[in-house]
N, C-alpha and C positions, 0 to 999 in steps of 0.2 A: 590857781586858787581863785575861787569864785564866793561874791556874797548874793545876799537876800536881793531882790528890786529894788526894796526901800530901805535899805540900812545903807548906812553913814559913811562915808570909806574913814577908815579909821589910818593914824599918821603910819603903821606898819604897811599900809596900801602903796604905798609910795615908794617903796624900797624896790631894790632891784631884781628882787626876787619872786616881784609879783608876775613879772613877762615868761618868767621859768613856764615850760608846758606840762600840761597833766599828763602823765602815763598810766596807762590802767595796768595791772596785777599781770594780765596777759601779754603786754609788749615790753611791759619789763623783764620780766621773765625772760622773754623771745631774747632781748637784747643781750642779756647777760648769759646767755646761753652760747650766742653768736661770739661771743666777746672771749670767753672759756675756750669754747672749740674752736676760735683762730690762734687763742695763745699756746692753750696744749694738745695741742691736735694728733701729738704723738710724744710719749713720755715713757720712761723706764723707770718703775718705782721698787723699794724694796722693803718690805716687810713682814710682819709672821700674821697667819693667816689665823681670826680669830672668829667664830657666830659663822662655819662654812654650813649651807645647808643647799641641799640638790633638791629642787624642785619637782612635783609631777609631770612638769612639760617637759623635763631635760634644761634648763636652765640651769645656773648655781650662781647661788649669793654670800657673798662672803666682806670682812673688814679686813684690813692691812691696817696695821697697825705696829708705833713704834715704842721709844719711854714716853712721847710727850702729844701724840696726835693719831687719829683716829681718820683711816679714809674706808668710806663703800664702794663695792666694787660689785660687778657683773660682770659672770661670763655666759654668752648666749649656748645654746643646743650645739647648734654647728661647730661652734669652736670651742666646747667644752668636749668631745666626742674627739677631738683631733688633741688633746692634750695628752704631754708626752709621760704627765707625772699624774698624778690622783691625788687630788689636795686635802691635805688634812689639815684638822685642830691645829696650832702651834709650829706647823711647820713653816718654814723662813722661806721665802721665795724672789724671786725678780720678777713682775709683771710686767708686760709690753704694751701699751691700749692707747685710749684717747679720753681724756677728761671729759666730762659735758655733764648736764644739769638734768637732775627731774624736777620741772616744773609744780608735780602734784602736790611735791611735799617741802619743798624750798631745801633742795640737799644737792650736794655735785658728788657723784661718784665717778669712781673708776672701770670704761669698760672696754673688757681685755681683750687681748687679741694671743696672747702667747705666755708662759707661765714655765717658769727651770726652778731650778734650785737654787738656793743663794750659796753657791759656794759646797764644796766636798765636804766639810764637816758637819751640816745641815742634813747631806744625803746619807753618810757613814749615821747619825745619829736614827734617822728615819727609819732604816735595815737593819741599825739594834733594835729599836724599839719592835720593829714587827719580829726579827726574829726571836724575842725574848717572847710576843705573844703566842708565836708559832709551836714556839717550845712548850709552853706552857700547855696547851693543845696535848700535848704530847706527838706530834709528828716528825721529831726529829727522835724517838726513843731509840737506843739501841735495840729492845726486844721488837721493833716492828721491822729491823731489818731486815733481809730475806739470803741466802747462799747462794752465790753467783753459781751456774750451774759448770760441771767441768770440762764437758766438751759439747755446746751448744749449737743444733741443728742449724736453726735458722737466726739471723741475729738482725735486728731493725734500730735502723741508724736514722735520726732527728736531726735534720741540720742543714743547711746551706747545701743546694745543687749546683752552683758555680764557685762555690770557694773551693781551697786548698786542702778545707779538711776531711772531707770525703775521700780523698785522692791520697791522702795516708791512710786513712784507715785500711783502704780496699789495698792499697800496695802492703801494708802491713799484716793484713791477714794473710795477705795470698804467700809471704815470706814464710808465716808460722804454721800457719793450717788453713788453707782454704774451706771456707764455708760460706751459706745459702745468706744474702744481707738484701733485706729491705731498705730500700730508702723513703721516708714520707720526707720532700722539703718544705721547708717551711723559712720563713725569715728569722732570720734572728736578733733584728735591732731595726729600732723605730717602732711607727704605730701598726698596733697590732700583731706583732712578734710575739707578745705573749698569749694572746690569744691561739694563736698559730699553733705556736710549741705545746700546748696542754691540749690541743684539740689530736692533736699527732702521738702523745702519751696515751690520752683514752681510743685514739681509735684503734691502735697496736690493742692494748686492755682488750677491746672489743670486739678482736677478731676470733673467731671462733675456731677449736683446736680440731684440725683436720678437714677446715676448710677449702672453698678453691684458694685462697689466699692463705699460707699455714700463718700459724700464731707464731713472731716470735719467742725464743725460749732465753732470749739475755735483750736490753734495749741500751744503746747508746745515743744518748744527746750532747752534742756537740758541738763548737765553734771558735774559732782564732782567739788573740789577745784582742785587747783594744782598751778602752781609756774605761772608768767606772758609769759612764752614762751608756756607755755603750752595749754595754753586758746587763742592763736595770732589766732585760726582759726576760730574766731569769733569777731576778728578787721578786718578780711580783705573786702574791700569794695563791692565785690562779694556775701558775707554773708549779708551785712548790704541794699544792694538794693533788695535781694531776699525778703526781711519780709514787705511784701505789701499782698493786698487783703485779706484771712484772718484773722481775730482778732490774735494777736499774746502776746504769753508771754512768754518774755525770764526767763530762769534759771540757766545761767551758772555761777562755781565757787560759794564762799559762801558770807556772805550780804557782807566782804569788797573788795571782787573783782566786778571790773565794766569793761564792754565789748564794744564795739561800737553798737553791737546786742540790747545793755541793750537802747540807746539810740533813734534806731528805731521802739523797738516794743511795741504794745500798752499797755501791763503793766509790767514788771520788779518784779520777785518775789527773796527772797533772796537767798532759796534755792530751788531745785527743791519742795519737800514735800510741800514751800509754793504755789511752783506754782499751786498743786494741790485743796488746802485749794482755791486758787482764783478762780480755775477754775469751780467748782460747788459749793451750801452751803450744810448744812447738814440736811439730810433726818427727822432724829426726831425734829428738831428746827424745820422745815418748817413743820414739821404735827401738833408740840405743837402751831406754831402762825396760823394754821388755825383751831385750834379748838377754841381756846380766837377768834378770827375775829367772826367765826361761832358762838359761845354764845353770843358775844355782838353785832352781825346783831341782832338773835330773840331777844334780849331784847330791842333791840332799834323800833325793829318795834311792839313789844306788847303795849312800852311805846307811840308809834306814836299812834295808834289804840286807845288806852285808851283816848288822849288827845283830838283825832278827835272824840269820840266818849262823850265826855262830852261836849266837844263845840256845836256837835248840840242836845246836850238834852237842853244845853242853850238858843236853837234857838228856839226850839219846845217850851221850855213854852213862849217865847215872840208872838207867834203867835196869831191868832183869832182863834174861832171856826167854822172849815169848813164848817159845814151844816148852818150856818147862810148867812157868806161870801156865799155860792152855791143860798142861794135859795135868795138872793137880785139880784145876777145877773142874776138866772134864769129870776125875775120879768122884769130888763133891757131889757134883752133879747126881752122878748116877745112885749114891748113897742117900741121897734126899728122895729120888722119886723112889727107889726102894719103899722107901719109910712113908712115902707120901701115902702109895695105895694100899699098903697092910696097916693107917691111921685112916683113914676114908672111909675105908669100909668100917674098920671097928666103930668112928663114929655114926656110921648111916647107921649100924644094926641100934648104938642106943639111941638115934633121935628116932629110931619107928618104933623102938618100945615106947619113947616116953609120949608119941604122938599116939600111939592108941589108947592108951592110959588118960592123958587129956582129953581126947576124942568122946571117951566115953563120959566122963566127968562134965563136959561140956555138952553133950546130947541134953542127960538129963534135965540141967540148970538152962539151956536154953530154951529147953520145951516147957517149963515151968515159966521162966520169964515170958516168954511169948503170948501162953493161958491167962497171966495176971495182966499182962499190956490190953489183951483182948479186952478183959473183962473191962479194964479202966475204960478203954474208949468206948463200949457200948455202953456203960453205966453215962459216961459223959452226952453219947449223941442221942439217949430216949429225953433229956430235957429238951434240945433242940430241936429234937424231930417234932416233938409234941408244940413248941413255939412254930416252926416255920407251917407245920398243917393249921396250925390256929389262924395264920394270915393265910393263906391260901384261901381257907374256910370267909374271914371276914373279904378279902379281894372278892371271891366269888358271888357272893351275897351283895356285895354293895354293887358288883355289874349285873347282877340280876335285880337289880331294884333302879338302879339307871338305865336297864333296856325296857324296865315296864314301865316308868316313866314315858318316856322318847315312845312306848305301843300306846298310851294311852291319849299321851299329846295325839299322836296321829288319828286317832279312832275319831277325837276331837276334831279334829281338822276334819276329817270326812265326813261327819254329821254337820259343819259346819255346813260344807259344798254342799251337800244333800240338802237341808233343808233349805239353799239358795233357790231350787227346784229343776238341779240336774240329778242323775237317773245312774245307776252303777250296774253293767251290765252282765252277766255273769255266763259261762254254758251249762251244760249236763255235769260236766266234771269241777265245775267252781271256778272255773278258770275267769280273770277280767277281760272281755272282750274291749279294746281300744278300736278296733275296724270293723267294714260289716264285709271284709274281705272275709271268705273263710266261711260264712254263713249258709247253710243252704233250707230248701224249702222243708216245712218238717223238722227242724229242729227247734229242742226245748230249752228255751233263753229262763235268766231268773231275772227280772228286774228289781234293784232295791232301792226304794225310797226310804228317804227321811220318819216316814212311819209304818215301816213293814214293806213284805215283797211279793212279789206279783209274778206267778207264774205264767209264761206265753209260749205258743209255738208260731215262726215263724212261716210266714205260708207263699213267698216265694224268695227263690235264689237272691243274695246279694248281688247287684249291678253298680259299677262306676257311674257318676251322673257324666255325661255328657260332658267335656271343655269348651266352650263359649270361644269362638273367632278371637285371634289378639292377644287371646290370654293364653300363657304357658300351663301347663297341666301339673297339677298340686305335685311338692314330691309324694313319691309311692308310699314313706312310710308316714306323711301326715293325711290326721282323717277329716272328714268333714261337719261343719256345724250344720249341711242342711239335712 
C-alpha cells in the first residue's frame, strides 16, 4: 500500500500490514493457479453432466454438477476423440483430470483426461433412453423386418478374426450345411468398434449382386459374452442404423445379454453357434424329408391313377354297344342327305325365282334413283362451277394487272438509264445486243435513245480490243465500256 509524496501517514500506516507486498492481478493469478495444480493435480470427480456443448474446433465444454455445487470442466480435441462414452445432457459420470484456473475470467475448472459412467444404472438408464428414441424413429418396427432367406448362398460374418466366435460358426455350418461365408473383421469393443462394425454392415449393403466379390444373401454379427461396457459398441446408434438392407442376425454376448443391435435386426440368436443353427438347416434332415415327400408324391399319384382308372371302367360298362349306336346314325345319316339335296334344290329353284323378280323391280328403281342423284349433284355443282370460274377470272385479272405493273415499273427504269445517256442496242430481228461479239460489217444495228431511234449499219467486223501486259483478259461473257 502506497500514498501521495505529500500526504500524512495516517495512524493505519503503522500497522503490520503496511510491509504486506503488492501483487498485481497477473502474479496472483499465476500463484493461485500454481497452488491448485500442486494440490489437485489429479482428481476423480463425480457428477451429471449439465450445459455439454462440442465446440467447432473439436473441443467440449461441459458442468458436473451435484445437489449443492457446480464445477466447469473441459475436455480437449485429442482426448475428447479417444472417449469411450459420448456425453450427454444429465448423464452421471466419473471424470479423471486435473483442477487448474483460467486466469481470463477468475473461474477453476475441471480438465479431463478420461470420462465412464458412474455406475451400471446410469448406463442401463442411458440405452433406455436411446432405445425408447430409436423406437420412436420407428427402427425397431416389426414391419421393417425382413425373411431370413432359407437356404443362403453366401453368408457374411462381422466380428472378431482371432476369437472363438468365428471358429463356431464355421464348425457349425460345416456340421449343418456347408456354405460360401465372408468375413469382414472388425473390433468389437473399445474405441472405434463401433465405427468398425457399421462400416462392415454397409459395406456387405454395398457390394454389388453378382460381383467379383458376391453379395451376401443373410449377414451375421457377432461376438462372446463380456461385462456391459464391453458390448457398449453395439448400443451405439451408429451400429444400430447400419443393420438395414440385408437380412440381418444379431449374436452378441450370451442369451442374457441384450444389445440395441438385438433390437434392429431381423432375428436375434442367443449365441453365435445359434446364429448359425438359424442361418441354414441341416443337410441330412433336408435329404431324409425329401425322400418321405418323394415316396409319398409316387404313392399318391399310383393311388390317383388307380382311382381314375376304376372310375372309368365304371363308365365303360354303363355305355352302349358302339357298333350299334354307329350303324343307327350311319342310317340318320344317310336319310338327312337324302332330304338335304331334294330341299336344295327345291330351295335354289325359289330363291332364282324370287331373285329375278327383285332383279327386275330393282333395275327399274335403281335407274330412277341414279337419274334423280344425277340431276341433285349437277343442279348443286353449276352454283360452284360458276363461284370457283369467278376466282379464277378475278386471280387472273389481278396477275395481269401485277405483271403490267412490275412491265411498266421496268419501261420506267429504262428510260430512266437512257436518259442517263446510255444507248440500247438492238439488230435486224430486235434482238438486245449486250456484246459487239457477233457483229459483222454491213449489218443493220437500231440504236435507242432516250428520245427516239437511230438507224445504223455497221461498216466493219467486231474485234476484241487488245489485253494490255499484266492484266488478265476480261471474262468472255463480260463486255466492255470502251
Amino acid at each position: 500500500m502506497t500514498g501521495t509524496p505529500f500526504s500524512t501517514p495516517s495512524p493505519a500506516d503503522s500497522s503490520p500490514r503496511a510491509n504486506l507486498p503488492a501483487y498485481t492481478v497477473s502474479e496472483l493469478s499465476a500463484a493461485l493457479r500454481r497452488s491448485i495444480e500442486e494440490r489437485f493435480s489429479y482428481v476423480r470427480v463425480r457428477g451429471e453432466i449439465s450445459g455439454f456443448k462440442r465446440h467447432s474446433s473439436g473441443h467440449c465444454y461441459l458442468a458436473l454438477k451435484d445437489a449443492d455445487a457446480v464445477l466447469d470442466a473441459v475436455c480437449w480435441r485429442g482426448t475428447a476423440l479417444r472417449l469411450n462414452i459420448k456425453p450427454e445432457d444429465g448423464m452421471e459420470v466419473v471424470c479423471t483430470g486435473r483442477i487448474t484456473t483460467y486466469p481470463g475470467r477468475s473461474k477453476y475448472q475441471l480438465v479431463i483426461d478420461s470420462m465412464e459412467l458412474a455406475g451400471i444404472g446410469a448406463l442401463l438408464k442411458m440405452l433406455e433412453d436411446r432405445r425408447k428414441r430409436l423406437a420412436a424413429e420407428g427402427l425397431f418396427a416389426e414391419e421393417r423386418k425382413k425373411k431370413l432367406p432359407f437356404l443362403p448362398e453366401v453368408i457374411g460374418v462381422v466380428t472378431s478374426p482371432s476369437g472363438a466366435v468365428i471358429r463356431d460358426i464355421l464348425h457349425r455350418l460345416e456340421d449343418r450345411f456347408p456354405r460360401r461365408v465372408l468375413l469382414w473383421p472388425v473390433a468389437v469393443q473399445g474405441e472405434g468398434a463401433a465405427e468398425q462394425v457399421a462400416a462392415a454392415i454397409a459395406g456387405f449393403n454395398a457390394l454389388i449382386p453378382g460381383g467379383r466379390v458376391p453379395r451376401p444373401d443373410l449377414l451375421i454379427v457377432a461376438r462372446g459374452g463380456g461385462s456391459l461396457e464391453d458390448l457398449m459398441a453395439f448400443n451405439e446408434e451408429i451400429v444400430v442404423r447400419a443393420a438395414a438392407a440385408i437380412p440381418l442376425i444379431s449374436a452378441v454376448g450370451h442369451e442374457t445379454d441384450t444389445t440395441l443391435i438385438d433390437y434392429a435386426s431381423d432375428r436375434r440368436a442367443p449365441t453365435p453357434t445359434a446364429a448359425a443353427e438359424m442361418a441354414v438347416p441341416v443337410r441330412l434332415d433336408l435329404a431324409t424329408e425329401l425322400d418321405a415327400k418323394g415316396t409319398r408324391l409316387a404313392r399318391g399319384v399310383a393311388r390317383f391313377l388307380a382311382e381314375r382308372r376304376t372310375h372309368v371302367e365304371g363308365l365303360a360298362r354303363g355305355l352302349p354297344d358302339p357298333r350299334s349306336v354307329l350303324e343307327g346314325a350311319r342310317q340318320r345319316l344317310d336319310d338327312r342327305a337324302e332330304r338335304l339335296v331334294v330341299g336344295f334344290a327345291q330351295m335354289l329353284a325359289i330363291r332364282r325365282h324370287q331373285l329375278d323378280v327383285a332383279g327386275g323391280r330393282l333395275s327399274r328403281r335403281l335407274l330412277e334413283t341414279q337419274l334423280t342423284r344425277a340431276r341433285e349433284r349437277l343442279e348443286d355443282a353449276v352454283p360452284r362451277l360458276q363461284h370457283c370460274m369467278r376466282r379464277l377470272i378475278d386471280h387472273q385479272e389481278h396477275r395481269l394487272a401485277n405483271l403490267a405493273g412490275r412491265l411498266d415499273s421496268y419501261r420506267q427504269a429504262v428510260e430512266q438509264i437512257l436518259a442517263k445517256g446510255y444507248v440500247l442496242v438492238r439488230d435486224a430481228s430486235g434482238r438486245i445486243l449486250d456484246t459487239v461479239q457477233g457483229i459483222k460489217a454491213g449489218d443493220t444495228l437500231t440504236l435507242v435513245f432516250h428520245d427516239g431511234k437511230l438507224r445504223v449499219v455497221a461498216d466493219e467486223a467486231a474485234k476484241r480490243p487488245p489485253v494490255p501486259r499484266g492484266k488478265k483478259s476480261p471474262h468472255p461473257d463480260q463486255g466492255s465500256l470502251l
